[in-house]
C-alpha positions as CSV (number, residue, x, y, z in Angstrom):
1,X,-0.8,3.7,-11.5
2,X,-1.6,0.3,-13.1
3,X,-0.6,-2.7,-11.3
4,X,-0.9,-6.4,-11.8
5,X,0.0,-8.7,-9.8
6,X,-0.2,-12.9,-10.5
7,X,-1.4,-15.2,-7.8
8,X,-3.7,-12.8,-5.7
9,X,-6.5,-15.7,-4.2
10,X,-4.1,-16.0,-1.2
11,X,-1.4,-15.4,1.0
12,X,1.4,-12.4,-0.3
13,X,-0.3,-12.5,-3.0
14,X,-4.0,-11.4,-1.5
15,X,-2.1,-9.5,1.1
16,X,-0.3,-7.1,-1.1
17,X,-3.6,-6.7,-2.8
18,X,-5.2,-5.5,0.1
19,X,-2.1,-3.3,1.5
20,X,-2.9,-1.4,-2.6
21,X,-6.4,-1.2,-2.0
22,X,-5.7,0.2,1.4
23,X,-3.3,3.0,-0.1
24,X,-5.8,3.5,-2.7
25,X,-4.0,2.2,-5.1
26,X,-6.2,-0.4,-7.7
27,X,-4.5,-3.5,-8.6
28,X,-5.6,-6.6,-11.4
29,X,-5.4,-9.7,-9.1
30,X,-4.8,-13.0,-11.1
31,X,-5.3,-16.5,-10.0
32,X,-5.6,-19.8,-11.6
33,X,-9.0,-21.3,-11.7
34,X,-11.6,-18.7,-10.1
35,X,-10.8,-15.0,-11.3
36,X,-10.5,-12.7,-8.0
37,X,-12.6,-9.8,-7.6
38,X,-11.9,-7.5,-10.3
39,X,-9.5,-9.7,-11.4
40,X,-8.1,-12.3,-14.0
41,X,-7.8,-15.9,-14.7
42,X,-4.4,-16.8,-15.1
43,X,-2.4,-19.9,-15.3
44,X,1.5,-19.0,-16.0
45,X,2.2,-22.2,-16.6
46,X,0.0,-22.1,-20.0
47,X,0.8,-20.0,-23.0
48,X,-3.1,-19.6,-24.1
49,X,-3.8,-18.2,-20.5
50,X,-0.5,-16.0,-20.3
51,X,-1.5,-14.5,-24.0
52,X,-5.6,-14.3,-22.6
53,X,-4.4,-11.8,-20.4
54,X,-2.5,-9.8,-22.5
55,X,-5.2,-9.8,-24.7
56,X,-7.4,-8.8,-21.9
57,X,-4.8,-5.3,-21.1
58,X,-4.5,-4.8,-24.7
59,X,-2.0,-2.1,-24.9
60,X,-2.8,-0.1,-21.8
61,X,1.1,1.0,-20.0
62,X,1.6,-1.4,-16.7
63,X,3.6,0.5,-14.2
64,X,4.3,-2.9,-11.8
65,X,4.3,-6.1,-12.4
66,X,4.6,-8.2,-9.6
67,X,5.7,-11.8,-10.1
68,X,4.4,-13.5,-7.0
69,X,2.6,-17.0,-7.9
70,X,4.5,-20.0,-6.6
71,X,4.6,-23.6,-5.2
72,X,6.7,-25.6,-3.4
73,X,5.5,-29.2,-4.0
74,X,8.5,-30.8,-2.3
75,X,8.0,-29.4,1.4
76,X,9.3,-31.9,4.1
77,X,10.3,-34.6,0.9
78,X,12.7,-37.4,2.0
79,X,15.8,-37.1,-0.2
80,X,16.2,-41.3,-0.5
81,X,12.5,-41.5,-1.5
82,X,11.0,-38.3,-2.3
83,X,11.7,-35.7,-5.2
84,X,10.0,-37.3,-8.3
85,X,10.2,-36.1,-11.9
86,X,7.4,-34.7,-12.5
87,X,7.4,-32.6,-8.9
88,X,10.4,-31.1,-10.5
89,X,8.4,-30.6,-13.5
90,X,5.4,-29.0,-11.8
91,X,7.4,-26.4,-10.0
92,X,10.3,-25.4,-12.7
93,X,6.6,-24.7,-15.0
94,X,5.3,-21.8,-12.3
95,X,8.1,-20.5,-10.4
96,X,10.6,-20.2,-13.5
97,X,9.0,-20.6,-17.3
98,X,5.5,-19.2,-15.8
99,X,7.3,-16.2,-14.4
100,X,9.3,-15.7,-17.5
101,X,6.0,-16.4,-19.6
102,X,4.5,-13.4,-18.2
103,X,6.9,-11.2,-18.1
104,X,8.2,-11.8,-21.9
105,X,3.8,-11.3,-22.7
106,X,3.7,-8.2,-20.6
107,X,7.0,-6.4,-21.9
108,X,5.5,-4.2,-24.3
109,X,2.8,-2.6,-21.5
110,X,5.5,-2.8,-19.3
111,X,7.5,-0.8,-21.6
112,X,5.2,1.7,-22.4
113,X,4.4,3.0,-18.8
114,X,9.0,2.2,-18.4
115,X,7.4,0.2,-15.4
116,X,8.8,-2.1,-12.8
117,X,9.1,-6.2,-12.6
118,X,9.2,-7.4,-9.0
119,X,9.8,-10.9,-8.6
120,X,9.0,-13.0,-5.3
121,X,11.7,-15.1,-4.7
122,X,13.1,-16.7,-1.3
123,X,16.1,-16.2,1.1
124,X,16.3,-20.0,-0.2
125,X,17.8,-19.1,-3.4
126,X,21.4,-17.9,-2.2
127,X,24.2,-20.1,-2.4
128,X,25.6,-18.8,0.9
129,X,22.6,-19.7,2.9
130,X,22.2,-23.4,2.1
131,X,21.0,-25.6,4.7
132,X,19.8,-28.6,2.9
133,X,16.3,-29.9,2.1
134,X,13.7,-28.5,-0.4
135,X,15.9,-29.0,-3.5
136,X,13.3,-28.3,-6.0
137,X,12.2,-25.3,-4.3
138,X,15.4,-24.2,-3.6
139,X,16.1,-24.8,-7.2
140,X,13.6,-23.3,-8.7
141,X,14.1,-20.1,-6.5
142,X,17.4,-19.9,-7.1
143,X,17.0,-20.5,-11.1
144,X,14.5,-17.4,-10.9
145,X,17.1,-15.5,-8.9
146,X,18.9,-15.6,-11.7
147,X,16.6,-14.9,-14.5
148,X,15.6,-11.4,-12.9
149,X,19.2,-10.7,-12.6
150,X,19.7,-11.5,-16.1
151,X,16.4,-9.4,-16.9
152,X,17.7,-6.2,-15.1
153,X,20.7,-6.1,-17.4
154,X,18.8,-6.6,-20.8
155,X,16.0,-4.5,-19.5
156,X,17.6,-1.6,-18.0
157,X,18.1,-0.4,-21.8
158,X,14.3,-0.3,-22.0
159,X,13.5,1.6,-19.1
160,X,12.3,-1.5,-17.4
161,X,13.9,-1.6,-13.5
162,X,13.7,-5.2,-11.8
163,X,14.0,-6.6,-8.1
164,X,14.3,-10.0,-6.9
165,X,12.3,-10.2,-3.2
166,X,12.8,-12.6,-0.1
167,X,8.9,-11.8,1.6
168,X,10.1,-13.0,5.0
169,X,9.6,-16.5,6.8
170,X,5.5,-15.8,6.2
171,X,2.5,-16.8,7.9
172,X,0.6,-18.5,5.1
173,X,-0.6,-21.7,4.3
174,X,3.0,-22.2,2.5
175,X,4.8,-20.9,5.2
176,X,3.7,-23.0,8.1
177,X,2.7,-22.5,11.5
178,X,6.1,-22.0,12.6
179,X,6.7,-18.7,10.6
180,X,7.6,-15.4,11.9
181,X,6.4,-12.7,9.5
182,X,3.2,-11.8,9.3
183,X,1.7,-11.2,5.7
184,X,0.2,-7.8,6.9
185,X,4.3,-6.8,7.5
186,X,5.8,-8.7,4.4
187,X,3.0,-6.3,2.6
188,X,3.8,-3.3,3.7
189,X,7.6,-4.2,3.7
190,X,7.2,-5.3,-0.4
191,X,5.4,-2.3,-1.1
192,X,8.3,0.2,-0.2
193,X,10.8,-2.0,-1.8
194,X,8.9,-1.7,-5.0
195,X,8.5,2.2,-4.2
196,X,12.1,2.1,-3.7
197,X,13.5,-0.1,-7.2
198,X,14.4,2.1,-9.9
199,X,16.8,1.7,-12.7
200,X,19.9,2.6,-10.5
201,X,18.8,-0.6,-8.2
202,X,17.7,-3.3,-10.7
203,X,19.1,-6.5,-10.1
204,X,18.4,-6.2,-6.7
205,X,18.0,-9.4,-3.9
206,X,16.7,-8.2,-1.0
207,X,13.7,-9.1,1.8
208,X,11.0,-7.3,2.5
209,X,12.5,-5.2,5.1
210,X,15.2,-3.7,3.0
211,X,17.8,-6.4,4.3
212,X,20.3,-7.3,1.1
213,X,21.0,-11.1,0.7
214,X,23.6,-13.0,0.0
215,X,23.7,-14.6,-3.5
């Protein structure tokens, strides 16, 4: 089983690596700047780096892709002063275009091995859980909600399944302090959902412990 997943130098992203590893399964990390161990360099939010790595898998068959990098530039922003253009910018680039970057690059290995696309999102994208606060996250989480919804129809076709994932309130650097998940259970949660997606299930919006969500 070939699996790649983007944004592997920390947090989810390092811990579904390691819940893999642990299962024996192997997995290409990415991250931007510094290649992980066995790993890639990857920046989703430029073309020549999304196409480097394609170039680097060539044509081998991809059986998950797991769309995990992320930022959420605009955490604690004051709405009268905060929220600038080019935050807005900076975040639509990775957690929308970058994710749909690598995905559109990777469709033809992901094809070939009629693989699976699992996209991190955020219990922050419904529309029926809306608090306030962290619009561009929010946003840009909801907007990529969307897209793999929209993928899971034009992929099913293909053979391609796709889920849309909520990893819990997490204890990473993102996350906070405050958070209630640790990234050892958000792991081993993701991992059966993506065990669990199949063609019947694409479109899916649920978090890491099998709970659906709202859109």
């Amino acid at each position: 089983m070939k699996i790649l997943i983007t944004g592997t130098n920390r947090g989810i992203g390092a811990a579904l690596t390691k819940q893999y590893s642990a299962d024996g399964q192997p997995v290409i990390g990415t991250a931007r700047g510094n290649a992980p161990e066995g790993g890639c360099v990857l920046d989703v939010t430029d073309p020549a780096s999304v196409a480097g790595l394609a170039a680097h898998l060539d044509s081998a068959p991809l059986d998950l892709l797991v769309c995990n990098s992320g930022v959420y530039l605009d955490k604690g922003a004051n709405l009268d002063t905060g929220y600038p253009a080019e935050c807005w910018a900076q975040t639509f680039a990775v957690n929308v275009t970058g994710v749909f970057a690598t995905i559109q690059t990777l469709l033809p290995n992901l094809q070939a091995a009629r693989g699976k696309i699992a996209i991190i999102s955020s219990v922050m994208a419904s529309d029926a859980q809306a608090p306030g606060g962290s619009y561009i996250y929010r946003a840009s989480k909801a907007a990529v909600l969307n897209l793999g919804r929209n993928l899971a129809v034009d992929l099913r076709p293909r053979g391609v399944a796709v889920g849309i994932y909520h990893p819990g309130w997490v204890q990473t650097d993102m996350g906070g302090g405050g958070a209630n998940v640790t990234q050892e259970a958000s792991a081993h949660g993701l991992v059966a959902r993506f065990e669990a997606l199949s063609l019947q299930t694409s479109g899916v919006f649920e978090a890491y412990d099998g709970s659906p969500i709202p859109f």
